[in-house]
DSSP file (Angstrom, degrees, kcal/mol; ACC not computed):
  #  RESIDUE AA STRUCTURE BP1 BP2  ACC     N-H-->O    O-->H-N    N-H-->O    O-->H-N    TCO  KAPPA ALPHA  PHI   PSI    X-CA   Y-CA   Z-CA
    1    1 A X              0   0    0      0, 0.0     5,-0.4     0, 0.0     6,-0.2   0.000 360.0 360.0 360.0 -36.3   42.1   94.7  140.8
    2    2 A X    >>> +     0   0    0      1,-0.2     5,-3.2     2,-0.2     3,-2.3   0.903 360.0  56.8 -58.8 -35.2   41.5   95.5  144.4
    3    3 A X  G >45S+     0   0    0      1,-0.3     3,-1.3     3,-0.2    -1,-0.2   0.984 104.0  61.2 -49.6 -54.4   41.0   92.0  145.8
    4    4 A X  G 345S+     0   0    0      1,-0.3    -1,-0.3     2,-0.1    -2,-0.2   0.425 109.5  40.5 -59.3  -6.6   44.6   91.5  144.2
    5    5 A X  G <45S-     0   0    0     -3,-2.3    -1,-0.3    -4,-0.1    -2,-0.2   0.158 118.2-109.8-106.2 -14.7   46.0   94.3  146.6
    6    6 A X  T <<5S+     0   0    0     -3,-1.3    -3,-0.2    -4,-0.8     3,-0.2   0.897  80.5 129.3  77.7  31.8   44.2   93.2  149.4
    7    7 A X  S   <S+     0   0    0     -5,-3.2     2,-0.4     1,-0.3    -4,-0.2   0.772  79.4  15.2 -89.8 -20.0   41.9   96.2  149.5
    8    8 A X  S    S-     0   0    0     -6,-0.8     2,-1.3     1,-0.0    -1,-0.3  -0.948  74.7-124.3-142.7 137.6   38.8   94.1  149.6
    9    9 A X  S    S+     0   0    0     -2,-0.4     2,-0.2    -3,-0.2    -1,-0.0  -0.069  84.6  12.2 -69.9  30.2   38.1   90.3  150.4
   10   10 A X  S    S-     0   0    0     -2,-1.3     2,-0.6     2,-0.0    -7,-0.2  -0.948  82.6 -80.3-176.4 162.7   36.4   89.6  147.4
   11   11 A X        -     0   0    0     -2,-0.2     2,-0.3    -9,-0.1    -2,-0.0  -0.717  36.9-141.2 -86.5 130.6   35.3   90.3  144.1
   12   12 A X        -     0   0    0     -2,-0.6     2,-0.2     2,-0.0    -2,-0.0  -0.627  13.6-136.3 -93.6 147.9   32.2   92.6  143.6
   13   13 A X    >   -     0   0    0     -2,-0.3     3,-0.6     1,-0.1     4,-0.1  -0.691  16.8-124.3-105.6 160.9   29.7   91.8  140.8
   14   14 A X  T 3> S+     0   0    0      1,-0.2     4,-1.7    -2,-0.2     5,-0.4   0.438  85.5  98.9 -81.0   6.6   28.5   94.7  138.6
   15   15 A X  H 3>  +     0   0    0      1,-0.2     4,-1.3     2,-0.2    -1,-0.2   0.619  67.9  65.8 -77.8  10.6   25.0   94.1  139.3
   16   16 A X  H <> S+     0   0    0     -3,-0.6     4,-1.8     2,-0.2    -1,-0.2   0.870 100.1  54.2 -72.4 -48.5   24.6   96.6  141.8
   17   17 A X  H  4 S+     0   0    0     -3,-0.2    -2,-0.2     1,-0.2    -1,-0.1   0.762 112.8  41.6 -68.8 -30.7   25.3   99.2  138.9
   18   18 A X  H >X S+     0   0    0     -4,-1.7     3,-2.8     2,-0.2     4,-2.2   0.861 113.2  54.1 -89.4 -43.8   22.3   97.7  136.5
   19   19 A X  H 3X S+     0   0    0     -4,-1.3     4,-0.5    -5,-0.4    -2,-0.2   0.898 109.3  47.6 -27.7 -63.8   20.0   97.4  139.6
   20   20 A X  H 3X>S+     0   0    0     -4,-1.8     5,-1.8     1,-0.2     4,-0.7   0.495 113.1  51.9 -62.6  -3.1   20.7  101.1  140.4
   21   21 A X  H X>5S+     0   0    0     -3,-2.8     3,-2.2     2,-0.2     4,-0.6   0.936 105.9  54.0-105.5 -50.5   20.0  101.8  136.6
   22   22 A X  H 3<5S+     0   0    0     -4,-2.2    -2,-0.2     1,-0.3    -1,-0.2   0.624 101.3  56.1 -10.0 -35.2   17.1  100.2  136.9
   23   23 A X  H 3<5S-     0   0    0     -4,-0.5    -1,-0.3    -5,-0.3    -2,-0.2   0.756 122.9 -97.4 -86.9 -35.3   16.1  102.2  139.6
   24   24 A X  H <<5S+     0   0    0     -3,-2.2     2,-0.7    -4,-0.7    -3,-0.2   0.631  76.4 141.2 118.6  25.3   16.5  105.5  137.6
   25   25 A X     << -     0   0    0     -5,-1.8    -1,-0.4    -4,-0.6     2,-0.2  -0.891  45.6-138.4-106.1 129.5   19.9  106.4  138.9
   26   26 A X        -     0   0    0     -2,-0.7     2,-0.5     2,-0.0    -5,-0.0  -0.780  10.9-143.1 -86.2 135.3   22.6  107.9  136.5
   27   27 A X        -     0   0    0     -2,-0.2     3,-0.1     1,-0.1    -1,-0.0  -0.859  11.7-163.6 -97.8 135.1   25.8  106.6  137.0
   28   28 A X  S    S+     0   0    0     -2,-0.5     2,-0.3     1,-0.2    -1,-0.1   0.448  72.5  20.3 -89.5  -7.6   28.2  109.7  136.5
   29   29 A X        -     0   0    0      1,-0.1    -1,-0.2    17,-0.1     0, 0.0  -0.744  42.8-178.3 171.4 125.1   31.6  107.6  136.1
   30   30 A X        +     0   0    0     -2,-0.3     2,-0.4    -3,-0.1    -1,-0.1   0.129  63.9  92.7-118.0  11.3   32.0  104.3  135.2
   31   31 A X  S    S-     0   0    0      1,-0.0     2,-0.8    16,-0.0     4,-0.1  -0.884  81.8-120.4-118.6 159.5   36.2  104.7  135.5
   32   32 A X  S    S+     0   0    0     -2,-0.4    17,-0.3     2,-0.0    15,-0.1  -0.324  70.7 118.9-100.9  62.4   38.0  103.8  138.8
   33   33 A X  S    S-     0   0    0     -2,-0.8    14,-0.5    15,-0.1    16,-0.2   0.278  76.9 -71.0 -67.4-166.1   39.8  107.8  139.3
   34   34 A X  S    S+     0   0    0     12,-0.1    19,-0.1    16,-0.1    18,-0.1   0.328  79.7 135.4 -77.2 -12.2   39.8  110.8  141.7
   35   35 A X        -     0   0    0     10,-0.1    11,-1.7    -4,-0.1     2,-0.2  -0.188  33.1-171.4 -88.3 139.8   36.6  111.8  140.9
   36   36 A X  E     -A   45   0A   0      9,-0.2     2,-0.2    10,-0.1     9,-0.2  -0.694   5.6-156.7-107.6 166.4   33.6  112.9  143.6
   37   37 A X  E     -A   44   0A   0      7,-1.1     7,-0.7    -2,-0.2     2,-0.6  -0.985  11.1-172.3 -95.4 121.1   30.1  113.6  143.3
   38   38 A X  E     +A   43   0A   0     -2,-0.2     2,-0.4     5,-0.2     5,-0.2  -0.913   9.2 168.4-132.7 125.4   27.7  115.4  145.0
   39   39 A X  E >  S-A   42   0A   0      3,-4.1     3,-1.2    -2,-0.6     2,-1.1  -0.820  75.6 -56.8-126.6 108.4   23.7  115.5  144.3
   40   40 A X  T 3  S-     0   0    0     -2,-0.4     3,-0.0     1,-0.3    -2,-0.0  -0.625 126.6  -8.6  79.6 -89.0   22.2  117.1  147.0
   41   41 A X  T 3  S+     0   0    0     -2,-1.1     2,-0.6     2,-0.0    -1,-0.3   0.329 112.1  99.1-133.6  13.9   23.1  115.4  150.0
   42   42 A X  E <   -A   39   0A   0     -3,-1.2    -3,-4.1     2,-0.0     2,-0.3  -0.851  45.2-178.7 -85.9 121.3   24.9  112.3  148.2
   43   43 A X  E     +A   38   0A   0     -2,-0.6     2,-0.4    -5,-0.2    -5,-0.2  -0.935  10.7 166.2-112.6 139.2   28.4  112.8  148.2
   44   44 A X  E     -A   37   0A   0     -7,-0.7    -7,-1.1    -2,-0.3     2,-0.3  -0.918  24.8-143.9-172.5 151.7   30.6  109.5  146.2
   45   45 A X  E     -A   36   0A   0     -2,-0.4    -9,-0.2    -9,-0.2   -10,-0.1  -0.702  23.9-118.7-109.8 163.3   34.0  109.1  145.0
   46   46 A X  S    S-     0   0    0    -11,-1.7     2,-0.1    -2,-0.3   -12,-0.1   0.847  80.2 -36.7 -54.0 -72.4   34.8  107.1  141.8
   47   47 A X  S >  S-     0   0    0    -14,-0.5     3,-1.0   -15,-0.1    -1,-0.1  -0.551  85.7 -52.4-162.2 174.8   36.8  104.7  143.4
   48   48 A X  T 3  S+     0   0    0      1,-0.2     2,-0.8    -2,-0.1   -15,-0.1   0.949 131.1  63.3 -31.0 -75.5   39.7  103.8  146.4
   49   49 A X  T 3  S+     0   0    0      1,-0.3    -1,-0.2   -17,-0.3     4,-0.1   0.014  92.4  55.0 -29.2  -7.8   41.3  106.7  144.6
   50   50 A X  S <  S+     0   0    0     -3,-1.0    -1,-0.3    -2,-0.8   -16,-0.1  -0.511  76.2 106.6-127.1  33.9   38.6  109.4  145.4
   51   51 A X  S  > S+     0   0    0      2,-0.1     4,-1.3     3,-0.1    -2,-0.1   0.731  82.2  34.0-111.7  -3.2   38.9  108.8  149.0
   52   52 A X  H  > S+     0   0    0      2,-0.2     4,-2.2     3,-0.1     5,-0.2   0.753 121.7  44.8 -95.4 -27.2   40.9  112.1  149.9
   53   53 A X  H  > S+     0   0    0      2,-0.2     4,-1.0     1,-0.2    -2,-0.1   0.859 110.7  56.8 -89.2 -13.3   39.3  114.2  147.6
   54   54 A X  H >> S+     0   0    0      2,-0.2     4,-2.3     1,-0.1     3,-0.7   0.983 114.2  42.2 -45.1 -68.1   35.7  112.2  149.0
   55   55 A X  H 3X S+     0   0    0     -4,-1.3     4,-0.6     1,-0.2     5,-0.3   0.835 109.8  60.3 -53.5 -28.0   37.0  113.6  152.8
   56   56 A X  H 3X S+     0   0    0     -4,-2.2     4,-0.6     2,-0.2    -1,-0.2   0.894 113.6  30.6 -73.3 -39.9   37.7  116.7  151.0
   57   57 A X  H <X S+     0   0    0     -4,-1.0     4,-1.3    -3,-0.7    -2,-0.2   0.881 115.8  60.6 -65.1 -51.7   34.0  117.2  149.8
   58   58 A X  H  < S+     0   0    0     -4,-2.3    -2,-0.2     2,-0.3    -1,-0.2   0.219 102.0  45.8 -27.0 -35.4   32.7  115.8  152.5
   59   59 A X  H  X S+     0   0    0     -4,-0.6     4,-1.2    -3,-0.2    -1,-0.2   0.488 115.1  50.9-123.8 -30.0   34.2  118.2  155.2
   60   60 A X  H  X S+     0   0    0     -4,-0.6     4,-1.4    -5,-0.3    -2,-0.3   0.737 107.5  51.9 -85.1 -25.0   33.1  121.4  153.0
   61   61 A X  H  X S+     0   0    0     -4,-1.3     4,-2.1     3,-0.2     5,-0.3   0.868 109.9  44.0 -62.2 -36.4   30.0  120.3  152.6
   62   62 A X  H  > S+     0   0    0      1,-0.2     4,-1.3     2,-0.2     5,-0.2   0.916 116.8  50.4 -58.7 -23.3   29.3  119.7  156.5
   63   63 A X  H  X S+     0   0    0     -4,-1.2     4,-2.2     2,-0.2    -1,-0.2   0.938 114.9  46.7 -84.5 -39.1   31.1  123.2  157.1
   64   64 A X  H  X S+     0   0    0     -4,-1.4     4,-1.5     1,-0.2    -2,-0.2   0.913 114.3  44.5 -42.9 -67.3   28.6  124.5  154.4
   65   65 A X  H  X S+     0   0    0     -4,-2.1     4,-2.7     2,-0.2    -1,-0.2   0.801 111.7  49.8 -28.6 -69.0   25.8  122.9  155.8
   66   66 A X  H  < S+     0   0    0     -4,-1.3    -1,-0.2    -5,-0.3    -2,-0.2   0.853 109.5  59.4 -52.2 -52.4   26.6  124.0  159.5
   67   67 A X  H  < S+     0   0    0     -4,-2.2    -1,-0.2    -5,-0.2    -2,-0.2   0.939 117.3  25.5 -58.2 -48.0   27.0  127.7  158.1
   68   68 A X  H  <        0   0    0     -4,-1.5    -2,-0.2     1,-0.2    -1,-0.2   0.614 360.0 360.0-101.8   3.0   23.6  128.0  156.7
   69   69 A X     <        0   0    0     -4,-2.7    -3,-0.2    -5,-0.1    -1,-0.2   0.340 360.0 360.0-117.1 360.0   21.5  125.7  158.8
């Protein structure tokens, strides 16, 4: 749908997502939401749609980080 907004200049194919399963990576959310992640020190948002509450994660971990290191 994004190409169709003009958020990205193409279409992406989903074979990044079976490589990484390939790889041994669980993908946590397969719908295009709000929703962030964090495992460890990988932080990723869902989607376009995750990109404040991404900065939002993103800026509490580094203050976390900053605090104890």
């Amino acid at each position: 749908m994004t190409p169709e907004i003009g958020y990205m200049p193409g279409h992406l194919t989903w074979h990044f997502g079976e490589k990484l399963k390939a790889l041994g990576v669980t993908i946590a959310n397969t719908d295009p939401d709000k929703s962030t992640h964090k495992d460890r020190k990988l932080l990723t948002g869902a989607s376009p749609f995750a990109a404040n509450n991404l900065g939002k994660l993103a800026a509490e971990t580094l203050l976390a980080e900053m605090a104890t290191g």
